[in-house]
C-alpha positions as CSV (number, residue, x, y, z in Angstrom):
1,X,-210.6,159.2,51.1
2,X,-212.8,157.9,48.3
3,X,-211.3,155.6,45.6
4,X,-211.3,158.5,43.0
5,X,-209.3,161.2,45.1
6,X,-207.1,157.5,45.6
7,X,-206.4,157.0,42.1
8,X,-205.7,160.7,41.4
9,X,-203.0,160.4,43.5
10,X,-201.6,157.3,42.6
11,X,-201.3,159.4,38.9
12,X,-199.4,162.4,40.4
13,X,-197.3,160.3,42.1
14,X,-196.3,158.0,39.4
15,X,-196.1,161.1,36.8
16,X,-193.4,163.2,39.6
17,X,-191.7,159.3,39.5
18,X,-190.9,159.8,36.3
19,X,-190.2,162.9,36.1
20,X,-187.5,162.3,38.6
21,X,-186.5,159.1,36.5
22,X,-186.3,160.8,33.1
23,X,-184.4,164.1,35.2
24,X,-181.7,161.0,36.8
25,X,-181.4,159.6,33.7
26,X,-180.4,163.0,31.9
27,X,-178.1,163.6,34.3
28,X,-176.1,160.5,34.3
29,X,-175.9,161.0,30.3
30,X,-174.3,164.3,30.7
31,X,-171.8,162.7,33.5
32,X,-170.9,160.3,30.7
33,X,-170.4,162.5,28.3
34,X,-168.6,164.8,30.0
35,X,-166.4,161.6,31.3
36,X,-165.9,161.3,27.7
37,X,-165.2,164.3,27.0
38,X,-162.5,164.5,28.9
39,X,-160.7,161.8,28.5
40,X,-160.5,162.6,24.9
41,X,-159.3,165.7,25.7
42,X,-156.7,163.9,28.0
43,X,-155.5,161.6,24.8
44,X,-155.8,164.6,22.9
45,X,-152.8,166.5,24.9
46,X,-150.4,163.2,24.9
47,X,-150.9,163.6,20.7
48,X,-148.0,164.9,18.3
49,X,-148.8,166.5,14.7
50,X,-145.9,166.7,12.5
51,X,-146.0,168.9,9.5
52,X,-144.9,167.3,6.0
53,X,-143.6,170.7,3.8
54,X,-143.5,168.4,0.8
55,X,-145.8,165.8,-1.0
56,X,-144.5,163.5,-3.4
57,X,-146.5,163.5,-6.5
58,X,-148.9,160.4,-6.6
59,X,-149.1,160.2,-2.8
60,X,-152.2,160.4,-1.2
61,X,-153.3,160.3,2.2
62,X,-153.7,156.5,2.1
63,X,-150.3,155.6,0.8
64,X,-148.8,157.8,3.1
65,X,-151.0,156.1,6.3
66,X,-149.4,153.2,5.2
67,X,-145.7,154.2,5.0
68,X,-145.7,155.8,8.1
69,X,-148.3,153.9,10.3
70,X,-144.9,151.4,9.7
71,X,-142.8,153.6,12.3
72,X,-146.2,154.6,15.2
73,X,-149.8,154.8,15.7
74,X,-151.4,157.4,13.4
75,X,-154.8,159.3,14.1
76,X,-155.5,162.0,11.5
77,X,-153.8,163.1,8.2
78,X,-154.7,166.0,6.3
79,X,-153.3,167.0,2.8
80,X,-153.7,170.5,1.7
81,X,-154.7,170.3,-2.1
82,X,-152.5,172.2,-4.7
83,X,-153.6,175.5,-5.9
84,X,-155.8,175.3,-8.7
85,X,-153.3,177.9,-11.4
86,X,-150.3,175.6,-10.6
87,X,-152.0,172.7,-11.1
88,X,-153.8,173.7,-14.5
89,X,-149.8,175.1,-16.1
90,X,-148.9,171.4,-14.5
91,X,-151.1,169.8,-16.6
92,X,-151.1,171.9,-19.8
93,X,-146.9,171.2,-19.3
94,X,-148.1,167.3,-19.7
95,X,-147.2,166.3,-16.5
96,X,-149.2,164.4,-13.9
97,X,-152.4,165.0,-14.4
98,X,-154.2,163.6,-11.3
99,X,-154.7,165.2,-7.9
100,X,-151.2,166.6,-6.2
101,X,-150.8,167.8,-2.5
102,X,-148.9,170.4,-1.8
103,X,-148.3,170.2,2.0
104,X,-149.7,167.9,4.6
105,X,-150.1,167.5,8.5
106,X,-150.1,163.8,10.3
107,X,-151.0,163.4,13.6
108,X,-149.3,160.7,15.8
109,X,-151.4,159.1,18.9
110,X,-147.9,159.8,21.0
111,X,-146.0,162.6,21.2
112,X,-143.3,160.7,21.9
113,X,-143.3,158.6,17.9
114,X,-144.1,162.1,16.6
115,X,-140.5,163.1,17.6
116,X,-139.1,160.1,17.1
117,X,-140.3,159.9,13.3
118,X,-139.7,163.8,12.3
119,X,-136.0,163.2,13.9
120,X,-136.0,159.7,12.4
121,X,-137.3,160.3,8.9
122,X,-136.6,163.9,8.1
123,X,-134.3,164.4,5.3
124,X,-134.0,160.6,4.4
125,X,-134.8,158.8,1.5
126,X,-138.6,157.3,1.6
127,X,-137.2,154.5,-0.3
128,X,-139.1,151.1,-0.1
129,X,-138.9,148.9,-3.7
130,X,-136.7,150.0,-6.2
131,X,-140.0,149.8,-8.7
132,X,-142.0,152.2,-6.2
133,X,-143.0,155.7,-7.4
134,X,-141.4,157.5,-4.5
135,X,-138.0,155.3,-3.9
136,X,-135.9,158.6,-5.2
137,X,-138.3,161.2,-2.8
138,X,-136.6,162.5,0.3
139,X,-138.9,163.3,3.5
140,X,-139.5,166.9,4.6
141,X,-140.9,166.0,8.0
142,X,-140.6,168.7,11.6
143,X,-142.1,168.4,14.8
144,X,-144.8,170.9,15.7
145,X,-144.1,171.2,19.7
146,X,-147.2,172.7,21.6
147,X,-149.4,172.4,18.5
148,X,-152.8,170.8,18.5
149,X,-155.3,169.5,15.7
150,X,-157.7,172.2,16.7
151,X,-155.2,174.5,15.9
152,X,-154.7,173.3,12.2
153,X,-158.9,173.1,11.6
154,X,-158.9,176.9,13.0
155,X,-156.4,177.9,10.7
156,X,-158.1,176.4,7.6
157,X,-161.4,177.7,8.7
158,X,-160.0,181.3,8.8
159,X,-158.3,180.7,5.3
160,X,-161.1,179.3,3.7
161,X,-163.1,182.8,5.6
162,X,-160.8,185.0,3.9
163,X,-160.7,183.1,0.3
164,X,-164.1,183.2,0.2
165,X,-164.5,186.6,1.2
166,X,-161.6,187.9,-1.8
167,X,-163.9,185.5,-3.9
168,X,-167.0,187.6,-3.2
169,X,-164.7,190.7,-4.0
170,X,-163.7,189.9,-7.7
171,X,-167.2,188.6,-8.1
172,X,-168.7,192.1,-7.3
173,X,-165.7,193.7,-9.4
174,X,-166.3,191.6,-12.1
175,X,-170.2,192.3,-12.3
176,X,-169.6,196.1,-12.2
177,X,-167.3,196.0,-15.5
178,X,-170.2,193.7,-16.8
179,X,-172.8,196.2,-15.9
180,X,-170.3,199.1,-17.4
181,X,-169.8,197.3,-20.8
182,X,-173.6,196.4,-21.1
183,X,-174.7,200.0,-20.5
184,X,-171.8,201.3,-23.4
185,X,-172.8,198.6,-25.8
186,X,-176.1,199.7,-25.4
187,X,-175.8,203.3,-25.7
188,X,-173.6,202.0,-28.7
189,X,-176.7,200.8,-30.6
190,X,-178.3,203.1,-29.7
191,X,-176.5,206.1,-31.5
192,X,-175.8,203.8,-34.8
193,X,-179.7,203.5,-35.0
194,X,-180.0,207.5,-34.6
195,X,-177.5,207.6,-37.5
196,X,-179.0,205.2,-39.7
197,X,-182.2,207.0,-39.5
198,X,-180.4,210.1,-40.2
199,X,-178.7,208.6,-43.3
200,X,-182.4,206.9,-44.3
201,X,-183.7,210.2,-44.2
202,X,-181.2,211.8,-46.2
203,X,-181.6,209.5,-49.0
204,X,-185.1,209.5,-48.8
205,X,-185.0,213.5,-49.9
206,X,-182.7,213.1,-51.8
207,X,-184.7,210.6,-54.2
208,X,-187.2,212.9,-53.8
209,X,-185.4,216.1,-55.6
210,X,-185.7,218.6,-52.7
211,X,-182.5,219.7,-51.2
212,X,-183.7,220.9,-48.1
213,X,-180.5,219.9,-45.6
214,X,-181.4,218.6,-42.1
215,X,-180.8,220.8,-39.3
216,X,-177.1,220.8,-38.0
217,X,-178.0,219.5,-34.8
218,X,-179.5,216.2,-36.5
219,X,-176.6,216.0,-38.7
220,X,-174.1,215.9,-36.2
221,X,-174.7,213.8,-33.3
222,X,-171.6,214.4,-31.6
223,X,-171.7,218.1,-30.8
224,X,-168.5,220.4,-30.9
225,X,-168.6,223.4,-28.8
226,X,-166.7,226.7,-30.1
227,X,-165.9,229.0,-27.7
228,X,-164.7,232.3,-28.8
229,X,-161.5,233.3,-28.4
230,X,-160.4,236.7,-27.1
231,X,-157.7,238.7,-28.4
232,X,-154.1,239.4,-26.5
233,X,-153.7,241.9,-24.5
234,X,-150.7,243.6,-26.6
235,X,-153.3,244.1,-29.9
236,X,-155.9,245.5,-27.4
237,X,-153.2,248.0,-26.2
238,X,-151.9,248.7,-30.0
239,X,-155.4,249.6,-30.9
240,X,-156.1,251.6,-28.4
241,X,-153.2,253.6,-28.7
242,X,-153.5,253.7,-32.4
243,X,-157.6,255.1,-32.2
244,X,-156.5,257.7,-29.4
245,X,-153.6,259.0,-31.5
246,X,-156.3,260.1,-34.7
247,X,-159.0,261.1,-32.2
248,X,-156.4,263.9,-30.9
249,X,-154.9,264.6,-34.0
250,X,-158.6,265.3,-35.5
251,X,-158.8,267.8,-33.2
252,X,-155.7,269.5,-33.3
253,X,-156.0,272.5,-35.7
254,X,-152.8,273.6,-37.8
255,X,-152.2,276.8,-37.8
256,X,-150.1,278.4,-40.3
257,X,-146.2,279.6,-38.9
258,X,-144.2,282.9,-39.5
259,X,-140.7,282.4,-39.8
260,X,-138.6,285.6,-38.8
């Protein structure tokens, strides 16, 4: 073999090397993340989410991480934001004017503290100093047995979906009655120019001494429609009784009588 046919080889089998390196190498990353994956998914089944019916105004998700991190692990919270009409009579009312939470979801690293605090802390008395914000607040706290994050980030999606999609619905609605009122305002000025051309004519021969009238299709723009009316059927009878009776006795000669 000569050195070129050599080296040519040397190439192809240093690039199929690689190949199979780069190949190994993918291979081992998908092991490791799929390693990964499920042992997140195995932490993820030992979790607990309690639901939290009530938020205390003032509280936001940090304060309330570090009340309850007190009694377990927490992973996620998620507060669900007040609705927008509430929270604009709120604050023409003069109350509190900053953001409020209407409902909220905490998720424990243990099933196990997730019962433990919903049992623990439900109807009591969050308490802590006298001077705090929420010593007079009671928690509204349950257990959500055989329920999973996922299951909470589904339900927003397909919220959100449907708000969105009744959003898009008054937005059409709204742009028709736009498009409606437009095309009547129009048509409005249009018909007060007609008539103020009318009335400028009008003047304009009437300064002028003739009194030639405009036609009474010009003068009126809004156009009444007579139909005639027909007579009843009772005066059609009465006359036709009443012409029959003098056609007949028209007819009729009188003939003088003897009287025996």
């Amino acid at each position: 073999m000569s050195e070129e046919e050599q080296e040519i080889e040397g190439a192809s089998s240093s690039e199929e090397e690689k190949a199979e390196s780069n190949n190994a190498k993918a291979e081992s990353r998908k092991n490791r993340r799929k390693k990964r994956l499920l042992k997140e998914a195995a932490k993820a089944d030992k979790r607990g989410v309690c639901y939290l019916s009530r938020i205390p105004p003032r509280m936001d998700h940090v304060k309330l991480r570090q009340i309850l991190s007190q009694h377990g692990e927490i992973q996620r919270i998620y507060l669900a934001p007040e609705d927008p009409t509430a929270q604009v009579h709120r604050k023409r009312a003069g109350g509190f004017r900053g953001q409020v939470f209407s409902e909220g979801w905490v998720e424990f690293t243990k099933r196990s503290v997730a019962k433990r605090v919903a049992d623990m802390l439900n109807g009591e008395q969050i308490g802590g100093k006298k001077r705090s914000q929420f010593y007079y607040d009671l928690w509204n706290v349950k257990y959500l047995s055989k329920f999973k994050w996922d299951d909470l980030t589904e339900e927003i999606a397909y919220k959100n979906a449907i708000r969105e999609q009744k959003l898009a619905l008054e937005i059409s609605a709204a742009k028709r009655e736009r498009d409606f009122y437009l095309s009547k305002v129009d048509q409005s000025h249009a018909l007060s120019s007609i008539e103020e051309r009318i009335k400028k004519k009008q003047k304009v021969r009437e300064d002028s001494g003739t009194n030639s009238e405009l036609p009474a299709n010009k003068k009126d723009i809004n156009v009444l429609r007579q139909f005639p009316q027909t007579r009843p059927i009772e005066d059609k009878k009465a006359e036709n009784k009443s012409r029959l009776s003098k056609e007949i006795l028209a007819q009729v000669s009188i003939t003088p009588t003897h009287y025996f």
